[in-house]
Backbone as JSON, one array per atom type, in Angstrom:
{
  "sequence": "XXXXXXXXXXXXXXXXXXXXXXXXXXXXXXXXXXXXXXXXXXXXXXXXXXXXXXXXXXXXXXXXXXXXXXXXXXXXXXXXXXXXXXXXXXXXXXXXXXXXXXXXXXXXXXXXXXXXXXXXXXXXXXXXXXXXXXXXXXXXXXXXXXXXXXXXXXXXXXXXXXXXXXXXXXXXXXXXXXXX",
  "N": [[-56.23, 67.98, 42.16], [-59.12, 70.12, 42.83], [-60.46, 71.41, 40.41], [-61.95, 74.33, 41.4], [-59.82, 75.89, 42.75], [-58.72, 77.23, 40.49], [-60.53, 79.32, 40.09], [-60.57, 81.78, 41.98], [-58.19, 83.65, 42.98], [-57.69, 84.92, 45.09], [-57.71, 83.81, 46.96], [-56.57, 81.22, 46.3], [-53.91, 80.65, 47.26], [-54.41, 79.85, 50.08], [-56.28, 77.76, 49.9], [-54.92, 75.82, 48.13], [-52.59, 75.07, 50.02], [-53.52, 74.06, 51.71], [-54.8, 71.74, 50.79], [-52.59, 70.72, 49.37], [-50.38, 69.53, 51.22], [-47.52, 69.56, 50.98], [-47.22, 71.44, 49.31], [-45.66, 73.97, 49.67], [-42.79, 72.84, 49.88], [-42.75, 71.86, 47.28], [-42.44, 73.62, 45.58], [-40.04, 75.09, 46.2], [-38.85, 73.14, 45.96], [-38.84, 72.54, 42.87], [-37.77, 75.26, 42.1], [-34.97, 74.82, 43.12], [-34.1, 72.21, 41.54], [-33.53, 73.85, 38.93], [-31.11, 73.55, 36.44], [-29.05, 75.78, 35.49], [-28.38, 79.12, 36.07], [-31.63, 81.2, 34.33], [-31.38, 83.3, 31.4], [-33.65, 83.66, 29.92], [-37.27, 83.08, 30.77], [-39.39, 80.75, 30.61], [-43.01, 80.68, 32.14], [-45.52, 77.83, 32.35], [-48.46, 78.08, 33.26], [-49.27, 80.09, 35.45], [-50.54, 81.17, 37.64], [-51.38, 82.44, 40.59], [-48.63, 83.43, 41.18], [-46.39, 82.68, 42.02], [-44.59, 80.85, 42.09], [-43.49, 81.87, 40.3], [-42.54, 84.47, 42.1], [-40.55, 82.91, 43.45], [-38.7, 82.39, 41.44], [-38.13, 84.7, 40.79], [-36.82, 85.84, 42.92], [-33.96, 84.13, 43.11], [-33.43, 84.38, 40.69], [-32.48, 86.96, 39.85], [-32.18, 88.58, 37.74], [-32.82, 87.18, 35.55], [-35.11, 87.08, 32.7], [-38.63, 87.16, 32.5], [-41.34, 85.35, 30.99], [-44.99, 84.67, 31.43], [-47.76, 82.21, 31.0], [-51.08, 81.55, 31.07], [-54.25, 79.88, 31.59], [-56.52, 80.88, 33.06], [-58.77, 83.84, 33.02], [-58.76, 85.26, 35.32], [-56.25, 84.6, 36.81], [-54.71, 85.35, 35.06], [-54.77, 88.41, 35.28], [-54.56, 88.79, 38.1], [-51.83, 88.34, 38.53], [-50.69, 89.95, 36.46], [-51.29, 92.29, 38.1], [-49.69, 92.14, 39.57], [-47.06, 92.21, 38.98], [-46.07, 91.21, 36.89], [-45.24, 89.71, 33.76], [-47.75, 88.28, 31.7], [-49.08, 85.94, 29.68], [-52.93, 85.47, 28.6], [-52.9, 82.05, 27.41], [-52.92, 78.87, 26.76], [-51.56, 75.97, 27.34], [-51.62, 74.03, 25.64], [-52.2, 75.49, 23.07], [-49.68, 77.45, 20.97], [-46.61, 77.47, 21.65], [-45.41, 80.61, 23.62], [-42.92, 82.94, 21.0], [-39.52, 81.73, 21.14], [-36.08, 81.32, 21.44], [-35.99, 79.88, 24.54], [-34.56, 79.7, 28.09], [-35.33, 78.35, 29.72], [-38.02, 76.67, 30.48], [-40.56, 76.45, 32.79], [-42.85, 74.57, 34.98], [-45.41, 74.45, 37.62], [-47.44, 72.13, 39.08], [-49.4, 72.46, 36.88], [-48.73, 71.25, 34.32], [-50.23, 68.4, 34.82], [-53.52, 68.65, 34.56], [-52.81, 68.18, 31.57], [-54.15, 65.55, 29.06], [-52.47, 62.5, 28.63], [-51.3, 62.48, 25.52], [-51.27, 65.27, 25.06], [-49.13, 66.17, 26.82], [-47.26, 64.81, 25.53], [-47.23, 65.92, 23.27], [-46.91, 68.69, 24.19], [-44.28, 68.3, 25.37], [-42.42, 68.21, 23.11], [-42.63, 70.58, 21.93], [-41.65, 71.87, 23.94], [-38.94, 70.86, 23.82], [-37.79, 71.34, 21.24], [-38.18, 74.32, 21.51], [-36.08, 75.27, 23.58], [-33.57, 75.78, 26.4], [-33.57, 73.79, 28.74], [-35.99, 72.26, 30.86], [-38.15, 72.41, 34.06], [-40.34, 70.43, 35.94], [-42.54, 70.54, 38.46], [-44.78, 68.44, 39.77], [-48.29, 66.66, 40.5], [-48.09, 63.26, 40.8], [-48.76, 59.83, 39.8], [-49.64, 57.49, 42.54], [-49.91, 55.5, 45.03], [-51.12, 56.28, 47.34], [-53.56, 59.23, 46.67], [-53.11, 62.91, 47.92], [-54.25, 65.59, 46.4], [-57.33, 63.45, 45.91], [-57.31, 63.03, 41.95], [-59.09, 64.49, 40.22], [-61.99, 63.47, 38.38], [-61.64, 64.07, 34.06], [-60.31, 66.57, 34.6], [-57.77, 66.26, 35.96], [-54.99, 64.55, 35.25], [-53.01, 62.15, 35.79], [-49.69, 60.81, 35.89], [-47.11, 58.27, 35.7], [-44.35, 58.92, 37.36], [-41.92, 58.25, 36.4], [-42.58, 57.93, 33.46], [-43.49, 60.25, 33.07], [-40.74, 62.08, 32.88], [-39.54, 60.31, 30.63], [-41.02, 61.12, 28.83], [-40.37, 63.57, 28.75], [-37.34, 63.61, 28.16], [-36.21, 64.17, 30.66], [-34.88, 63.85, 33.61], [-36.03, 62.15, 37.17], [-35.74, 64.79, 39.78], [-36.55, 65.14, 42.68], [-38.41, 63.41, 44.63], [-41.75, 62.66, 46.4], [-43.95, 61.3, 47.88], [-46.68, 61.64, 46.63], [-45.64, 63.37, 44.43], [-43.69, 65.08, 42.68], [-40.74, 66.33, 41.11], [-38.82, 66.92, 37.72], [-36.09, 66.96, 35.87], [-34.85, 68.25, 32.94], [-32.68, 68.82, 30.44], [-31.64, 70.17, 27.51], [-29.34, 70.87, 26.32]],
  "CA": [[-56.53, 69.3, 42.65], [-60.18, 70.58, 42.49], [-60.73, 72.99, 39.6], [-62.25, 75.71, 42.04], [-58.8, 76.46, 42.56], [-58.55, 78.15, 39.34], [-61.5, 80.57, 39.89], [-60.49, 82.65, 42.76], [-56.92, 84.57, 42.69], [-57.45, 86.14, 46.17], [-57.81, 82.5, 48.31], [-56.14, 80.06, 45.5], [-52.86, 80.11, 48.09], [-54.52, 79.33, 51.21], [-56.34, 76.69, 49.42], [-54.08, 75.1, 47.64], [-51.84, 75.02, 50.59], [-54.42, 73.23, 52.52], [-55.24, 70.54, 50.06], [-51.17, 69.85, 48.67], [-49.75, 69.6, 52.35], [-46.09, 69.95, 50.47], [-46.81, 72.69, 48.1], [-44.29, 74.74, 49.7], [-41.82, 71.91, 49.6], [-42.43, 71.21, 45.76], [-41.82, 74.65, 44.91], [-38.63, 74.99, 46.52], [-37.62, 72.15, 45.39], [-38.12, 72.78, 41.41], [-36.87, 76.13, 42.1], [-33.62, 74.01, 43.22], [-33.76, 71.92, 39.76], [-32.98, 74.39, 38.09], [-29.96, 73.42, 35.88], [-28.15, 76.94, 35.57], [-29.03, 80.3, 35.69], [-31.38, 81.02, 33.13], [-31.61, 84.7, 30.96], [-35.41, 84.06, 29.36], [-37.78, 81.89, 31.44], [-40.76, 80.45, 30.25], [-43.44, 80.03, 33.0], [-46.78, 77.12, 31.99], [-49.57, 78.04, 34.34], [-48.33, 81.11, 35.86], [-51.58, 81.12, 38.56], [-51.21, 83.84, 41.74], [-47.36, 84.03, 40.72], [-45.99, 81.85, 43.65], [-43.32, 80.29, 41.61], [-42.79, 83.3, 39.5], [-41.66, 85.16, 43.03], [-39.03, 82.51, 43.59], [-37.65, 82.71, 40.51], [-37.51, 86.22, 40.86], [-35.71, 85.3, 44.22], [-33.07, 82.81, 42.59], [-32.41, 84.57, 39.43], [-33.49, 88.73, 40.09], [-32.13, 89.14, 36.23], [-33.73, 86.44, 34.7], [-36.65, 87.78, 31.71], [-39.78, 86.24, 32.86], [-42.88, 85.43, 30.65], [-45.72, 83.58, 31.84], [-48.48, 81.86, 30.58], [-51.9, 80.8, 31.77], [-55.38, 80.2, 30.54], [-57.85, 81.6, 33.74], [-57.83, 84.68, 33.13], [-58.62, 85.5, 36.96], [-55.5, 84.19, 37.17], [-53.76, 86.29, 34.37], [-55.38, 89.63, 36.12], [-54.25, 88.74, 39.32], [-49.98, 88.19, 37.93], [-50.69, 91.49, 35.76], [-51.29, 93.41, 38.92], [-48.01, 91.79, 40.55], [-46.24, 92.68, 37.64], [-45.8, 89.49, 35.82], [-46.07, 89.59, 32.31], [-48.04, 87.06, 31.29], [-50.36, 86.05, 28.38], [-53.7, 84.44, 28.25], [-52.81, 81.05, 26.78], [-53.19, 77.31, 27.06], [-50.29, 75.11, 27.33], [-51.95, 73.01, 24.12], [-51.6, 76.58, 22.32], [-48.64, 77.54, 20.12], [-45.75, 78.54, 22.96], [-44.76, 81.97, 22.61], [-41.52, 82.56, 20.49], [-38.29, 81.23, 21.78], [-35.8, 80.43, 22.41], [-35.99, 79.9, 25.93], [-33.33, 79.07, 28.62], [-35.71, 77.7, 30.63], [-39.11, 76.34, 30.86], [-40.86, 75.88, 34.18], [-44.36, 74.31, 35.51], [-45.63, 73.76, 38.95], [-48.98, 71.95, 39.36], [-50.09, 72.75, 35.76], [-48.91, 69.49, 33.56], [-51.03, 67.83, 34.96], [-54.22, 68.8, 33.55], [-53.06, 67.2, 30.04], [-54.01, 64.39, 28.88], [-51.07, 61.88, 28.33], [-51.0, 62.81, 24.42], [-51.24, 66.79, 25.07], [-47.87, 66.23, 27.55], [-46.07, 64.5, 24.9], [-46.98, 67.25, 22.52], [-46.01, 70.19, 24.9], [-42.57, 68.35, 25.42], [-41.98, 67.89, 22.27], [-42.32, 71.66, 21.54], [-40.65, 72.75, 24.73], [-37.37, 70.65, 23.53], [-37.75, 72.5, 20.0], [-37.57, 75.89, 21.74], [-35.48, 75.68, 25.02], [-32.22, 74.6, 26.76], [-34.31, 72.93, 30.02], [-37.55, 72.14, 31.42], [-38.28, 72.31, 34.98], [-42.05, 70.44, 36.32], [-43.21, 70.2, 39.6], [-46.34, 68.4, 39.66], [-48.4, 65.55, 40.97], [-47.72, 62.17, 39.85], [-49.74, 58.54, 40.43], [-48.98, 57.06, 43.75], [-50.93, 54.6, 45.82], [-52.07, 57.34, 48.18], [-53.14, 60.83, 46.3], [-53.14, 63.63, 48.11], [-55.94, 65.53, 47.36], [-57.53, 62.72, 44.75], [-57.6, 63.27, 41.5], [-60.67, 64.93, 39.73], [-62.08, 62.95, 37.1], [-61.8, 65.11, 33.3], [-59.69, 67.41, 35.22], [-56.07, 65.61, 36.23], [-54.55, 63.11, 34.65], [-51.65, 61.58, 36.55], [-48.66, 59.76, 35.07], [-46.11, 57.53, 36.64], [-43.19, 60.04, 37.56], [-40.89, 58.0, 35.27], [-43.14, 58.13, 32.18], [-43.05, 62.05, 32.92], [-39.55, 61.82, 32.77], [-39.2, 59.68, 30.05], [-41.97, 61.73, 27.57], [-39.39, 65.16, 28.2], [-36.27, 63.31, 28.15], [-35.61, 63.9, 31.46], [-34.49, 62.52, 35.01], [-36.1, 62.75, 38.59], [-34.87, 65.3, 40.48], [-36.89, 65.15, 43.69], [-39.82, 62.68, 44.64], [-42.15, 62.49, 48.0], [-45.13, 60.83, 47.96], [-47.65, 61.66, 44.84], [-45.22, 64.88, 44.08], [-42.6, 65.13, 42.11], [-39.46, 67.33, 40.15], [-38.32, 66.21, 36.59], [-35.62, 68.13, 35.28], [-34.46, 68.05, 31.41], [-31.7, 69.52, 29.72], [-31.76, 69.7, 26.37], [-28.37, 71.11, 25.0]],
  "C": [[-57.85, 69.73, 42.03], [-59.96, 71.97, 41.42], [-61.18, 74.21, 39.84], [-61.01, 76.34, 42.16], [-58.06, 77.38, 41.39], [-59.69, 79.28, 38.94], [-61.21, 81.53, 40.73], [-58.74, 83.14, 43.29], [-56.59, 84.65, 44.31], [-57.4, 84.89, 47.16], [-57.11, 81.09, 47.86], [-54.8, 79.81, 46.35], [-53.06, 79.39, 49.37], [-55.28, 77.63, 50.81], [-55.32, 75.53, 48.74], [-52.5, 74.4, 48.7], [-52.2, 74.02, 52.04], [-54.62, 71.58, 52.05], [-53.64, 69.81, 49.18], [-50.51, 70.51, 50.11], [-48.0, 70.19, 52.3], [-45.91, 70.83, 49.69], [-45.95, 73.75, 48.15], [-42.56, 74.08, 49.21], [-41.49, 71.59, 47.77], [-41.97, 72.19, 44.87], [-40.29, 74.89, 45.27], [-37.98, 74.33, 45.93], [-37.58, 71.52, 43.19], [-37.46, 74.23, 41.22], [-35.31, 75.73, 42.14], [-33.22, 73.15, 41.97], [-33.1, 72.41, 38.75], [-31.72, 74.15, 37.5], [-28.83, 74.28, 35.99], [-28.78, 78.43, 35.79], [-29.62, 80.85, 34.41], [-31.69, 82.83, 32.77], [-32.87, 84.55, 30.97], [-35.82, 82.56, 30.21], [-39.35, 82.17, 31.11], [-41.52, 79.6, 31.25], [-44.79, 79.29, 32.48], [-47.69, 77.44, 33.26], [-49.2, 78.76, 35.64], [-49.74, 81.16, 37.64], [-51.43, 82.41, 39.32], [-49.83, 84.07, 41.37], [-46.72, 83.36, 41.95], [-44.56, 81.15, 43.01], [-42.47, 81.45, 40.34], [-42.0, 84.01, 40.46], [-40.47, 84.38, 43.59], [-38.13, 82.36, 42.69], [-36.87, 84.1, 40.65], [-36.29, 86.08, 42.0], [-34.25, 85.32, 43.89], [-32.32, 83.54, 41.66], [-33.28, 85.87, 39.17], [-32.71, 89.13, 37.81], [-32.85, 88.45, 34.99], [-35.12, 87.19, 33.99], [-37.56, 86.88, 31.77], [-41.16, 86.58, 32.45], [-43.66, 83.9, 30.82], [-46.94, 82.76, 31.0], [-49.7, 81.48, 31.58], [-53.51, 81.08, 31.58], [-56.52, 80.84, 31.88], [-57.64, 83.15, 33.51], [-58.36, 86.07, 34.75], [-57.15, 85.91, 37.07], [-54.63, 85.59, 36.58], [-53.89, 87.57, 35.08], [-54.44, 89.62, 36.86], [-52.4, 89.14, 39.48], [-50.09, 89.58, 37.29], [-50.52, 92.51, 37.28], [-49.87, 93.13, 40.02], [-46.64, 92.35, 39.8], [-45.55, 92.11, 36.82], [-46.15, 90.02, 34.7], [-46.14, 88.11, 32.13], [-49.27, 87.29, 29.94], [-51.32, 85.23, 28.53], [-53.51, 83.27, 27.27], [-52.99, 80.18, 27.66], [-52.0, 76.59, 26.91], [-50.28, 74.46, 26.17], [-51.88, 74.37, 23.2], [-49.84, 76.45, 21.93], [-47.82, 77.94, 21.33], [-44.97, 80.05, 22.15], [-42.9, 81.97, 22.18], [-40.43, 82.77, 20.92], [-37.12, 82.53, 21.02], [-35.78, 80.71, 23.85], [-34.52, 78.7, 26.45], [-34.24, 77.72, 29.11], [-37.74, 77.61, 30.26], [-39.78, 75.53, 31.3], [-42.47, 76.28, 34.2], [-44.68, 74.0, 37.22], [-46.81, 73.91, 38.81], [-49.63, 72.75, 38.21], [-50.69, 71.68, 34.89], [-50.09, 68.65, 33.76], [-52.6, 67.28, 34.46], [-54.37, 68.6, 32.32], [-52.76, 66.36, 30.19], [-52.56, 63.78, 28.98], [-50.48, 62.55, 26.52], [-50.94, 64.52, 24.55], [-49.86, 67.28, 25.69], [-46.87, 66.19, 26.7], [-45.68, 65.76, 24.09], [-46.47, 68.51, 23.07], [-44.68, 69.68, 24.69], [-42.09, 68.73, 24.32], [-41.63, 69.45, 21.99], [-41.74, 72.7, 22.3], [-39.34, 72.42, 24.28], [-37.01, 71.71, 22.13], [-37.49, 74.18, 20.63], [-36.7, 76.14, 23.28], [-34.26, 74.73, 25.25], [-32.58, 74.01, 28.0], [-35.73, 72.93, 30.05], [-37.16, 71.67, 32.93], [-39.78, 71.61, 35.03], [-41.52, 69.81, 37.59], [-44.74, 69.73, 39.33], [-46.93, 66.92, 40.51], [-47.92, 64.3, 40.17], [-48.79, 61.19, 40.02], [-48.67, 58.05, 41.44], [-49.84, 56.23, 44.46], [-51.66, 55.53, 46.88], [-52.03, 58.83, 47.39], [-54.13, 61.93, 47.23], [-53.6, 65.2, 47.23], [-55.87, 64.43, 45.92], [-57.36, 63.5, 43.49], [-59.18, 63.53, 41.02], [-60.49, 64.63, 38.26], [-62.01, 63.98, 35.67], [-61.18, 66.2, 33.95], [-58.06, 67.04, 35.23], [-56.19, 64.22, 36.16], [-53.05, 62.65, 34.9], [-51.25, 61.04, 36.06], [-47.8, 59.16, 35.95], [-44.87, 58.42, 36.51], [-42.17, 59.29, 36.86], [-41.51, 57.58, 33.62], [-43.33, 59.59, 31.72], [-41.59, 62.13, 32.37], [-38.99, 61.42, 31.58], [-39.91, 60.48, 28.73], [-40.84, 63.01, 27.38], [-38.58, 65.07, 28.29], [-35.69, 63.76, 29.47], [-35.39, 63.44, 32.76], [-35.29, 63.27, 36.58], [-35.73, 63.05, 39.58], [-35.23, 65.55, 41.96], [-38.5, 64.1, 43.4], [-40.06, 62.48, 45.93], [-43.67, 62.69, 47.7], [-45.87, 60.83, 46.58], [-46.97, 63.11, 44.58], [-44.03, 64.84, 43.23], [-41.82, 66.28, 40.72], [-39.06, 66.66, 38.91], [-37.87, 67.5, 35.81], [-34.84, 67.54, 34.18], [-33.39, 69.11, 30.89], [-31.38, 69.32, 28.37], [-30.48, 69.96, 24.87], [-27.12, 70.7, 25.17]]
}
């Protein structure tokens, strides 16, 4: 996914919806991942709020804080009425515990060693992890961008946050973890 997509708030859906043909499909379907209903939900790369409004959907009591480093982006969720905080996923996560913590089309953007380290400190503060994100695939949909996304084999995702794949189609994929 081109990094312009993280400068403009007001067109980042029509784009992004253009260039990941399934991005409706991938949200749905880590919204569906979801393990249980959770109380506190921790969102990574909170963007226009597109997976924040189906949570809201899914689970209208659920306490939902977001994260996400443009801060276009953050603006944009502030005026929806997201709380969210300017951070970085490689930042400290804010303090737990969490039921839940969910990514779509964020992960990606770290390295392989920056992934392990997030997991590692999502299992330390939470009872799941939800990601939607791309994966490597013989055809990617849109390419990757060099220094930008760094694709993993959807069972080395899996395998770095202890857990199993819960939907896969094409270069896309769900990996949901449970950690208690």
């Amino acid at each position: 996914m081109s990094a312009q997509f993280h400068l403009n708030p007001e067109t980042y859906l029509d784009e992004i919806r253009a260039e990941v043909p399934r991005y409706d499909e991938l949200q749905e379907e880590t919204i569906q991942a979801i393990p249980f209903s959770p109380q506190r939900v921790l969102e990574l790369g909170v963007g226009t709020g597109e997976t924040t409004r189906r949570l809201r959907a899914r689970y209208p009591d659920a306490e939902l804080t977001g994260l996400d480093s443009q801060p276009e982006m953050v603006f944009k969720a502030r005026e929806l009425g997201i709380e969210v905080r300017l951070a970085r996923m490689e930042d400290p996560l804010p303090d737990g515990p969490w039921d839940l913590v969910v990514s779509v089309l964020s992960v990606h953007h770290l390295t392989d060693g920056q992934k392990r380290d997030l997991f590692r400190r999502v299992r330390e503060q939470s009872r799941a992890m939800v990601i939607g994100d791309q994966v490597k695939a013989a055809v990617q949909t849109p390419p990757p961008e060099p220094g930008v996304d760094f694709l993993e084999e959807v069972t080395d995702l899996a395998a770095w946050c202890g857990g199993e794949v819960a939907w896969e189609a094409d270069d896309l994929a769900v990996i949901r973890a449970v950690y208690e």
